[in-house]
N, C-alpha and C positions, 0 to 999 in steps of 0.2 A: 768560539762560543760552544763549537758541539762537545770539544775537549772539556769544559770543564762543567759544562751539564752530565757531560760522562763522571768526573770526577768527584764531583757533590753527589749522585747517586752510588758512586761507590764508598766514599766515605759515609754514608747516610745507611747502608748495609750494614758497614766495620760496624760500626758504634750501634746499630740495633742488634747485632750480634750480643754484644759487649754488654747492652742495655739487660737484652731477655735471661741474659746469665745472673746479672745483679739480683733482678726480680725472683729468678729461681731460689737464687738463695736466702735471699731476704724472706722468701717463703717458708723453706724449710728453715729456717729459724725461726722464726716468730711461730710456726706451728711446736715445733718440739723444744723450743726455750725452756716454756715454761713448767714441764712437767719436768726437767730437767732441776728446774729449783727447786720447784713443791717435794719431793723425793730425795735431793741433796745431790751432789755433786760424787761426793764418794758410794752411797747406795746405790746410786744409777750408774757407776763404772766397776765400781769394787765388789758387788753382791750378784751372785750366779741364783737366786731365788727372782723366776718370772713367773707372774700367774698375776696376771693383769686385772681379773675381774678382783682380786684378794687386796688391788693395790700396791702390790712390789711389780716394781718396773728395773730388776740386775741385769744387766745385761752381759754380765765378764762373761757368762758362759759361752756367748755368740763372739764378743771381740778373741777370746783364745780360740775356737773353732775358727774364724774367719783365718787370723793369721797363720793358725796351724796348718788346713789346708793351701793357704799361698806358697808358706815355705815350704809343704811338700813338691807341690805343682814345682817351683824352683829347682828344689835338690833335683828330680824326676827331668825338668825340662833341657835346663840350661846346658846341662854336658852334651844331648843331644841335638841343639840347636846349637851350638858351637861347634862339636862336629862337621854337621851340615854346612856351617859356613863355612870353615876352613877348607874343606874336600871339596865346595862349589867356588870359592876363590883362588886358589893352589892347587889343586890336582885335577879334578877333572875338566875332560877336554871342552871347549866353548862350546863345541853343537851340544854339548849335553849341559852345560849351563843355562844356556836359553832355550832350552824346552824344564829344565827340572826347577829353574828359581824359578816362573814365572806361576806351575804346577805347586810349589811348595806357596806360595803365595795366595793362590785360589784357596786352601783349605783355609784360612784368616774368613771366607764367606760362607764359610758351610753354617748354616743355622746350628745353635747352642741346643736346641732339643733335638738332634738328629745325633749329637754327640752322647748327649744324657740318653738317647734309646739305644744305642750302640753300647752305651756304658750299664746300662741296664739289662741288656741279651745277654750279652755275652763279657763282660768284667765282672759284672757282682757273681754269676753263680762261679766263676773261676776260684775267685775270691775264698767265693764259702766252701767251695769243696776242698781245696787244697791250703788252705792257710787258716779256716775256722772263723767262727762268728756269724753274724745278719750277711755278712755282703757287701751289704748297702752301708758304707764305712768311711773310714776319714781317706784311706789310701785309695780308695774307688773314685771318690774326689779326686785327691791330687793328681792319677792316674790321669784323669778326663781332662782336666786342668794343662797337666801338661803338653798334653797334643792340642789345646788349644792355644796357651800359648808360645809354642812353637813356631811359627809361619810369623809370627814378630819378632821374634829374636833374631831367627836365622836371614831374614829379610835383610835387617836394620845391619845384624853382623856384618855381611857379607859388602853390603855398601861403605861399611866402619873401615873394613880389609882393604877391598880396594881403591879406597879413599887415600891410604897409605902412600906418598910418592915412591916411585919405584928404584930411584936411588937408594933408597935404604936398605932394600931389599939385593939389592946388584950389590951396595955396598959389605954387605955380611959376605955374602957370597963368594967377592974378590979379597975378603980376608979369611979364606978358609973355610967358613962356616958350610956343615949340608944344607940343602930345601929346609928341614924340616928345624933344624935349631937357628935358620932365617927366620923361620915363621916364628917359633916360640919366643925367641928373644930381642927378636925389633918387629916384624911385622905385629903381634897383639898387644904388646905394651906400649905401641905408636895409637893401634887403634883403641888402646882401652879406654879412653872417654864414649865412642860410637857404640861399644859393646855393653857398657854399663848399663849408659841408657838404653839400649835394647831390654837388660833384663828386669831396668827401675819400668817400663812401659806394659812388658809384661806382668810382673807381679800390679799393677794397675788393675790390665786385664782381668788377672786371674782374683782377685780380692771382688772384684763388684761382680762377677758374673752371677747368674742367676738360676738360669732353669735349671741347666747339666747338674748345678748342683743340689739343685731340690729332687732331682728324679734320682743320684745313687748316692747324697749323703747320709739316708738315713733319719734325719730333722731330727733328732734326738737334742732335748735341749738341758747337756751335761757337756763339765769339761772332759774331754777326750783322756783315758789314763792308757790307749793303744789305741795306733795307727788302725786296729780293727773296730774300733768302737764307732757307733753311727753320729753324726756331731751335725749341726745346726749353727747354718753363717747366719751374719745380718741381714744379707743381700732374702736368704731365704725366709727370713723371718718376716721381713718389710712382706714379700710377695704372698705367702699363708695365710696373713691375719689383716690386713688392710681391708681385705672385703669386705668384711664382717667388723672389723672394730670401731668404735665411739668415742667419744667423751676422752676421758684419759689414755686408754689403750691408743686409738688413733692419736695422741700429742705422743706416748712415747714411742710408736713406730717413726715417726718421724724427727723426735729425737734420735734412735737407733739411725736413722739417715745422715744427720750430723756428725757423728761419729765416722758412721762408712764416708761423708762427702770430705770431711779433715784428712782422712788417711789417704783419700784418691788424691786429692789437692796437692798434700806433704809430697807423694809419690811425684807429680806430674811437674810441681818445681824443682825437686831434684833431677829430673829427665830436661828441663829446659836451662838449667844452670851447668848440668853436664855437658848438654849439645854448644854449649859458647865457650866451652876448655878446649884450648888449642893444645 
């Protein structure tokens, strides 16, 4: 009897879990649906003219900055966070494994505005003095971006690595192969379903974050024509104007939510359809 009073309370969790999530998004649809028709389908994705009180609701300018900044954060992150993994699964010694993953993992808790103050001190004026512009820019972004999501990549990597059965790796080995063209040519392409999804989880990360990027992108709300120019995500748009907006402005902020919740969604089934490839 106590088992499955245990068990009806835990399924009664599952499925209110499951429930609260339906209801969120049943929310932000029904709020931003409809300003989504009133405006049109192609004006509200295809037109970079915002100025909400005038009635244009474009938002391309924010989905290219959104994405633009992600793939930076990527190109910036991933070769360093793969690094990390390889040299924390393959070379370096295990006492320093278990002090430096566990250390590389703790930075995943550091608050997002302690990132964006750091990115603010001392990245933007680097920025301006030595490469030109505001500063506060697309690449000052991705910069932050990528040391945040870092500590997920290399996490997720390094578990992908040693996941690896170790035959394969003995097996290159005993046909000639160095360490290192073990690693390249059967240990990562064994682990490349675990390391994708590391970087489909980060770009997750790095697309919805928020503060870091409202404190060095600049909120400039234009498409980027250089990595120097100040640009303006959706993440930051939602958090600026919500306070203060109404009527239509608040349905397309939460339209603009739709949009960012599609893109996190698309990301986080690609990461759960990759993690079941054997």
């Amino acid at each position: 009897m106590q088992e499955k009073i245990i068990e009806k309370i835990l399924m009664f969790l599952a499925f209110s879990a499951i429930g609260l999530l339906l209801l969120i998004t049943v929310f932000i649809f029904r709020e931003g649906f409809p300003v989504i028709i009133k405006s049109g389908v192609t004006d509200f994705l295809f037109s970079a003219k915002w100025a909400p009180t005038k009635g244009h609701f474009g938002i391309l300018s924010m989905i290219v900055s959104s994405l633009a900044v992600t793939f930076m954060a990527i190109i910036l992150g991933v070769p360093l966070a793969l690094a990390c993994a390889v040299t924390l699964a393959e070379f370096a010694p295990r006492r320093w494994v278990a002090f430096l993953k566990p250390t590389i993992e703790l930075l995943a808790g550091i608050p997002s505005v302690v990132f964006g103050f750091l990115g603010v001190i001392l990245l933007v004026p680097l920025i301006r003095d030595y490469l030109g512009g505001p500063g506060l820019s697309l690449l000052a972004a991705g910069i932050i971006l990528a040391l945040m999501i870092l500590p997920t990549i290399t996490s997720i990597s390094i578990d992908a690595l040693q996941a690896v059965p170790l035959l394969y790796k003995e097996g290159a080995l005993a046909m000639g192969a160095t360490h290192w063209q073990a690693i390249r040519y059967v240990l990562l392409p064994a682990a490349r379903s675990g390391v994708v999804t590391a970087i489909i989880l980060g770009m997750a990360r790095a697309i919805g974050e928020t503060m870091a990027v409202i404190m060095v992108a600049g909120n400039a709300l234009k498409i980027p024509a250089s990595i120097l120019d100040p640009v303006r995500t959706l993440t930051s748009t939602i958090a600026l104007e919500m306070g203060y907006s109404a009527g239509d402005h608040r349905q397309a902020l939460f339209a603009a939510g739709i949009i960012l919740f599609i893109f996190i969604m698309g990301l986080n089934i690609m990461a759960n359809a990759l993690m079941r490839r054997k």
